[in-house]
C-alpha positions, 0 to 999 in steps of 0.5 A, a space after each residue: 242224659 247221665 240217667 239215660 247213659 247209665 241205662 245204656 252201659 248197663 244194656 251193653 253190659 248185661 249183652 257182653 255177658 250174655 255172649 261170653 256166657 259169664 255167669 247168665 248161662 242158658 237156662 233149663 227147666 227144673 229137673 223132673 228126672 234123674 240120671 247118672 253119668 258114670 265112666 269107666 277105666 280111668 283114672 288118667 293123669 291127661 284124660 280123666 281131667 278132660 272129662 272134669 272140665 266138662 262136668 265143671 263147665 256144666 256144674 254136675 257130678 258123675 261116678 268113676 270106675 276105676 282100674 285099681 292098678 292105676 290108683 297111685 301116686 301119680 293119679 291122686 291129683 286127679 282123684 281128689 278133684 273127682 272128690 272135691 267136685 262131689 264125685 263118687 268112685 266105683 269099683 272096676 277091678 284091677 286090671 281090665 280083664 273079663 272076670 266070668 271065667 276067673 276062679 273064685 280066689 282070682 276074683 276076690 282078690 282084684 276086687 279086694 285090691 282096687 277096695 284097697 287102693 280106693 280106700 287108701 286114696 279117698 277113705 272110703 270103700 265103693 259099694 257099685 262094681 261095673 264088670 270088666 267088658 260087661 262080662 259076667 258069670 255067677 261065679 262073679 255073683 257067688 263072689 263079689 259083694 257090690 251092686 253091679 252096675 252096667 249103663 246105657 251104652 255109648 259105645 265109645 270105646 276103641 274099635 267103635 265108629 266113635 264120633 261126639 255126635 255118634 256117642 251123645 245119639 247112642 246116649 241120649 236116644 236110651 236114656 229116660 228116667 233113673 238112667 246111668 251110662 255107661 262111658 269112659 273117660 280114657 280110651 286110646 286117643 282120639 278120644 271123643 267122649 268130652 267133646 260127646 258130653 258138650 251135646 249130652 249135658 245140655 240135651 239131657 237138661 233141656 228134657 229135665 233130668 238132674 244128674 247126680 252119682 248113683 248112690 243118690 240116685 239110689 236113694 232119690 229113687 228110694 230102692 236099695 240095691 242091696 235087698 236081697 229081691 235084687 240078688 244078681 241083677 245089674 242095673 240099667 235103670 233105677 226103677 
């Protein structure tokens, strides 16, 4: 009888904690491909922490490009969690304005002060740059010495029909293999990409992709971005 209580405690246990999702967690099947989640514009001391949460819940790392500008004090909070969770920063200029029609000296030096403010606050200088509004020239090439990164599209950005459903679709639907996206973790609210990536993470790794940060996929894939063969191309795919 006291055996046999045991064994029913132990049930009743184990089914609490499957419906509260303590530590037995839906599984997966194990990754056969890779992708990186990668944001844009941030960071916000209010928004950005919403799309950490979502990478913690999910045990996943992402890439962030950052506006220089909003670098600082009041951010760095924020920028160390990116850090701690294994995070890596990009390069996203300085303010949010299209570079293809700046002049050579314009753009050296947004790029040159978001390295600046980025090395400050992490010690290390980014390698990746996403343009502004994916607006690029070869005067951007000509200037600015970083991999450029572009992604597949959530298209969540202000002034889309933006919906989580909409934007996790728009994602899921492009990705395969060594792809990035392209997604912000601050636009004007409401804001619906963390509640879009409840959908994106869980879908993604049912159809076997772990997620890693773009240098790691680089390196996974094992192509380097910065062989002159690649000259002036901006990466989807890292294939």
């Amino acid at each position: 009888m006291k055996k046999s209580f045991s064994v029913f405690l132990i049930v009743l246990l184990l089914s609490l904690l499957l419906q509260l999702n303590l530590g037995l967690g839906e599984e997966y099947p194990m990754p056969n491909k890779l992708c990186a989640l990668a944001f844009d514009d941030g960071p916000s001391a209010k928004l950005t922490p919403l799309v950490l949460e979502k990478l913690k819940k999910y045990n996943v790392v992402a890439t962030f490009f950052v506006i220089g500008q909003l670098v600082n004090n009041s951010t760095k909070p924020v920028i160390d969690e990116m850090i701690a969770l294994g995070c890596e920063i990009g390069n996203h200029s300085w303010a949010w304005d299209s570079m293809d029609k700046m002049s050579p000296d314009q753009i050296k030096e947004s790029i040159r002060k978001t390295d600046e403010v980025i090395k400050k606050f992490t010690g290390t200088v980014p390698r990746f740059f996403r343009p502004p509004n994916l607006a690029i020239g070869q005067v951007m090439f000509d200037n600015i010495d970083k991999v450029f990164i572009s992604g597949v599209i959530g298209f969540d950005w202000a002034g889309c029909d933006r919906t989580a459903e909409k934007i996790a679709d728009n994602i899921i639907k492009g990705m395969r293999d060594g792809g990035i996206t392209l997604l912000h973790d601050v636009q004007p609210e409401p804001h619906p990409t963390p509640e879009a990536l409840d959908i994106i993470i869980p879908e993604l790794k049912k159809q076997g992709y772990e997620f890693v940060t773009i240098s790691e996929l680089f390196k996974r894939k094992g192509i380097d971005p910065f062989d002159p063969k690649y000259k002036n191309k901006v990466w989807v795919y890292v294939e």
